[in-house]
C-alpha positions as a Python dict, from the first residue, in 0.01 Angstrom:
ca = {
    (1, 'X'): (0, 0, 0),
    (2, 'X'): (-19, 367, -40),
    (3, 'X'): (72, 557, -346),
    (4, 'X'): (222, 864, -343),
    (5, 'X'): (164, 1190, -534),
    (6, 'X'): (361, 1505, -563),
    (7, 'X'): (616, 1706, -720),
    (8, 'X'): (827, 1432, -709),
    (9, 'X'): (934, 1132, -966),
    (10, 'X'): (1073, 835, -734),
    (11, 'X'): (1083, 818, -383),
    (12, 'X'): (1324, 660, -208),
    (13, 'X'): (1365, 502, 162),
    (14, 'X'): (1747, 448, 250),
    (15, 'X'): (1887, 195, 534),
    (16, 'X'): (2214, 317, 578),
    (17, 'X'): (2499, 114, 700),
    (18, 'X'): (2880, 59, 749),
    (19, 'X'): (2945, -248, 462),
    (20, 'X'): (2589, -185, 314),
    (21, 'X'): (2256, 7, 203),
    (22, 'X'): (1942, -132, 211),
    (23, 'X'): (1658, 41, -74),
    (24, 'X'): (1325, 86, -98),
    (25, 'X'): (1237, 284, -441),
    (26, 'X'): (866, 388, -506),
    (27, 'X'): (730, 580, -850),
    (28, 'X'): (524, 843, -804),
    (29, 'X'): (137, 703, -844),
    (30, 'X'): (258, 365, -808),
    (31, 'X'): (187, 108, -525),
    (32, 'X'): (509, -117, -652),
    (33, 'X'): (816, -49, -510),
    (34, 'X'): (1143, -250, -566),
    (35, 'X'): (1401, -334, -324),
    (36, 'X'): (1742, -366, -328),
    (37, 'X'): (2129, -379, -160),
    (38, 'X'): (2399, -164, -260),
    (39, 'X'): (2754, -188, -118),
    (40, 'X'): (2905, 146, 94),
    (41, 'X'): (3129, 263, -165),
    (42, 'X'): (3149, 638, -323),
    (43, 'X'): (3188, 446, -700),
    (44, 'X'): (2891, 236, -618),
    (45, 'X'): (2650, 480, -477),
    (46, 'X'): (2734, 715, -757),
    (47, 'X'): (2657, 484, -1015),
    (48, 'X'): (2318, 415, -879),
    (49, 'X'): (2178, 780, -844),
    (50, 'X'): (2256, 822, -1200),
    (51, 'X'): (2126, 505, -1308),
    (52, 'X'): (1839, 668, -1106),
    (53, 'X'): (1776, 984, -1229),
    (54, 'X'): (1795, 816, -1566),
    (55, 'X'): (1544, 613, -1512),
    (56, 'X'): (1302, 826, -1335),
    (57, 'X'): (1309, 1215, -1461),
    (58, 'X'): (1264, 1458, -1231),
    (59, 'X'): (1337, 1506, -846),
    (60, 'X'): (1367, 1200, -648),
    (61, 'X'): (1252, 1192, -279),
    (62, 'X'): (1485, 1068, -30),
    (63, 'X'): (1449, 981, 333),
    (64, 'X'): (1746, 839, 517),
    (65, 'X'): (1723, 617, 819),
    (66, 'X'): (1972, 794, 1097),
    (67, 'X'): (2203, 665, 1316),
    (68, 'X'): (1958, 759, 1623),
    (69, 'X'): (1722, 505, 1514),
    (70, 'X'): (1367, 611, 1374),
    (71, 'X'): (1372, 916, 1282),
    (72, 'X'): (1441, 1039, 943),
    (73, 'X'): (1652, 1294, 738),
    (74, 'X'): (1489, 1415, 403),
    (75, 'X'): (1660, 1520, 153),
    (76, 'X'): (1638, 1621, -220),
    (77, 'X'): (1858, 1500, -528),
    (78, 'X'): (1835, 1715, -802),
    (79, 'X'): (2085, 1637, -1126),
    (80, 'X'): (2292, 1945, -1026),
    (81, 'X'): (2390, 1736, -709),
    (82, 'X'): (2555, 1512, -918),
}
Protein backbone atom coordinates (compact mmCIF):
# COMPACT_ATOMS: atom_id res chain seq x y z
CA UNK A 1 0.00 0.00 0.00
CA UNK A 2 1.36 3.33 -0.88
CA UNK A 3 2.04 6.09 1.51
CA UNK A 4 1.56 9.39 0.78
CA UNK A 5 3.63 12.57 1.34
CA UNK A 6 2.85 16.19 1.00
CA UNK A 7 1.61 19.31 2.33
CA UNK A 8 -1.12 17.60 3.58
CA UNK A 9 -2.14 15.90 7.16
CA UNK A 10 -4.99 13.20 6.30
CA UNK A 11 -6.23 12.25 3.15
CA UNK A 12 -9.41 11.31 2.57
CA UNK A 13 -11.40 9.17 -0.22
CA UNK A 14 -15.29 9.88 -0.04
CA UNK A 15 -18.18 7.46 -1.52
CA UNK A 16 -20.93 9.65 -1.62
CA UNK A 17 -24.47 8.59 -1.47
CA UNK A 18 -28.23 9.39 -0.93
CA UNK A 19 -28.81 7.55 2.86
CA UNK A 20 -24.94 7.15 3.26
CA UNK A 21 -21.03 7.91 2.93
CA UNK A 22 -18.61 5.48 2.64
CA UNK A 23 -14.65 6.66 4.09
CA UNK A 24 -11.43 5.89 3.45
CA UNK A 25 -8.99 8.16 5.76
CA UNK A 26 -5.13 7.88 5.23
CA UNK A 27 -2.26 9.91 7.47
CA UNK A 28 0.22 11.40 5.75
CA UNK A 29 3.44 8.82 5.74
CA UNK A 30 1.25 6.14 6.78
CA UNK A 31 0.27 2.89 4.87
CA UNK A 32 -2.90 2.37 7.47
CA UNK A 33 -5.92 3.78 6.60
CA UNK A 34 -9.28 3.30 8.48
CA UNK A 35 -12.62 2.93 7.07
CA UNK A 36 -15.79 3.91 7.94
CA UNK A 37 -19.85 4.83 7.27
CA UNK A 38 -21.36 7.99 8.06
CA UNK A 39 -25.08 8.74 7.59
CA UNK A 40 -26.15 11.81 4.87
CA UNK A 41 -27.03 14.30 7.34
CA UNK A 42 -25.62 18.11 7.61
CA UNK A 43 -25.36 17.42 11.78
CA UNK A 44 -23.53 14.25 11.09
CA UNK A 45 -21.09 15.22 8.47
CA UNK A 46 -20.29 18.30 10.46
CA UNK A 47 -19.46 16.55 13.42
CA UNK A 48 -17.01 14.35 11.68
CA UNK A 49 -14.80 17.04 9.85
CA UNK A 50 -14.27 18.55 13.16
CA UNK A 51 -13.67 15.47 14.91
CA UNK A 52 -11.24 15.40 11.91
CA UNK A 53 -9.37 18.29 11.87
CA UNK A 54 -8.97 17.65 15.56
CA UNK A 55 -7.45 14.77 15.19
CA UNK A 56 -5.20 15.38 12.34
CA UNK A 57 -3.75 19.20 12.24
CA UNK A 58 -3.36 20.68 9.23
CA UNK A 59 -5.09 20.47 5.68
CA UNK A 60 -6.87 17.36 4.94
CA UNK A 61 -7.01 15.99 1.32
CA UNK A 62 -10.26 15.15 -0.06
CA UNK A 63 -11.32 13.38 -3.19
CA UNK A 64 -14.98 12.76 -3.78
CA UNK A 65 -16.36 9.97 -5.88
CA UNK A 66 -18.98 11.83 -8.48
CA UNK A 67 -22.13 11.01 -9.59
CA UNK A 68 -20.61 10.22 -13.24
CA UNK A 69 -18.86 7.32 -11.91
CA UNK A 70 -14.90 7.30 -11.72
CA UNK A 71 -13.78 10.27 -11.87
CA UNK A 72 -12.99 12.43 -9.01
CA UNK A 73 -13.52 15.98 -7.51
CA UNK A 74 -10.65 17.26 -5.18
CA UNK A 75 -11.11 19.43 -2.85
CA UNK A 76 -9.44 21.14 0.20
CA UNK A 77 -10.81 21.58 3.89
CA UNK A 78 -9.12 24.08 5.66
CA UNK A 79 -10.59 25.07 9.43
CA UNK A 80 -11.89 28.36 7.94
CA UNK A 81 -14.37 26.10 5.92
CA UNK A 82 -15.86 25.18 8.93
Amino acid sequence: MAKFNGNYSVYVGIDWANDKHDLCVQQANSDIRKFKVIKHSANTINAWIIKLHKQYKGQIAVSRESCIGMTSKCALLTKSEI
